[in-house]
C-alpha positions in Angstrom: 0.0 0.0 0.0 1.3 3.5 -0.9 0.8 5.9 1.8 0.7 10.1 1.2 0.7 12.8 3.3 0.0 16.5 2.2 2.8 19.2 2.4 0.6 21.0 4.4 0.0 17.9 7.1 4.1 17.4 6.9 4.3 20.7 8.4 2.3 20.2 11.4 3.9 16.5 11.5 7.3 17.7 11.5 6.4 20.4 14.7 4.4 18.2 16.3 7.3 15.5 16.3 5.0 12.8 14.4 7.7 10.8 12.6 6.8 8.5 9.3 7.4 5.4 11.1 4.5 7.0 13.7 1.9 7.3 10.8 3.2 4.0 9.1 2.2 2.3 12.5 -1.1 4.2 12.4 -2.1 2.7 8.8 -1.1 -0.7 10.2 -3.5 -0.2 13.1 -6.3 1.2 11.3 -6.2 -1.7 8.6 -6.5 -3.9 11.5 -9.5 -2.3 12.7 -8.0 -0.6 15.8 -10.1 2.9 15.1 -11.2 5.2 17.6 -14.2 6.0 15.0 -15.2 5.4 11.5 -16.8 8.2 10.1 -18.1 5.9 6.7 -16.4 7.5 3.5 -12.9 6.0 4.3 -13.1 8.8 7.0 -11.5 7.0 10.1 -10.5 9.0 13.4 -7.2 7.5 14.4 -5.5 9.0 17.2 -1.6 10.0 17.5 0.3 10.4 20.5 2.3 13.1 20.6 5.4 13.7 22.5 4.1 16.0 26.1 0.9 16.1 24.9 -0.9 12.3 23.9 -3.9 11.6 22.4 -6.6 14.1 21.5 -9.0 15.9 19.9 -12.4 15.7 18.2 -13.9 16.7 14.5 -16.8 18.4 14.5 -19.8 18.2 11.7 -18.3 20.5 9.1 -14.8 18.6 9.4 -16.3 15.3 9.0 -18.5 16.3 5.8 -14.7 18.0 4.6 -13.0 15.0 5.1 -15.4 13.0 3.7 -15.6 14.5 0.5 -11.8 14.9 0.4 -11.4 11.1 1.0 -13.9 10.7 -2.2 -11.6 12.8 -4.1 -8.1 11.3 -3.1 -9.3 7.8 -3.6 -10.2 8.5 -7.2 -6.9 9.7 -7.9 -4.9 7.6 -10.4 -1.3 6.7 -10.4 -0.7 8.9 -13.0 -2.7 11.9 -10.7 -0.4 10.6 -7.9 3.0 11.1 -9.3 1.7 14.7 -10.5 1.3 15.6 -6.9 4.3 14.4 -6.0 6.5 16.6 -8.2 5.0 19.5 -7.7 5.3 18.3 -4.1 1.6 18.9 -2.7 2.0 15.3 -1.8 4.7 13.5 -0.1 4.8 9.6 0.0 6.0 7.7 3.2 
């Protein structure tokens, strides 16, 4: 499985000390089912620890319809769609 993350989201990553290997771990767990919610959409809620601050946070209503809809979008994405995100770096694969 190829996994992405958004330049944006590697920004917040990188300052919030959320390594690759952390969200390689978190794609393992979610494929195994260990969710803290499933939205429906591919929208899953799977929480992070972070270093001095662990595991937090809620979406609200407008977040969830966002994501949704984004999921929609990403998953329709071809290979071909993929590797044009990548070089103009909006997406960064782990």
């Amino acid at each position: 499985m190829r996994i992405f993350k958004y330049k944006w989201f590697a920004k917040f990553a990188e300052k919030a000390a959320i390594t690759d290997a952390d969200l390689r771990e978190a794609v393992k767990e979610i494929e195994a089912g260990l969710v803290e919610a499933n939205y429906g959409g591919d929208v899953y809620k799977k929480r992070i620890a972070r270093p001095g601050e662990g595991k937090r946070g809620n979406i609200n209503e407008k977040e969830e319809r966002y994501y949704k809809d984004a999921a929609k979008r990403d998953f329709s994405w071809s290979d071909d769609d993929l590797e044009a995100y990548k070089k103009t770096g909006q997406l960064i694969e782990i």
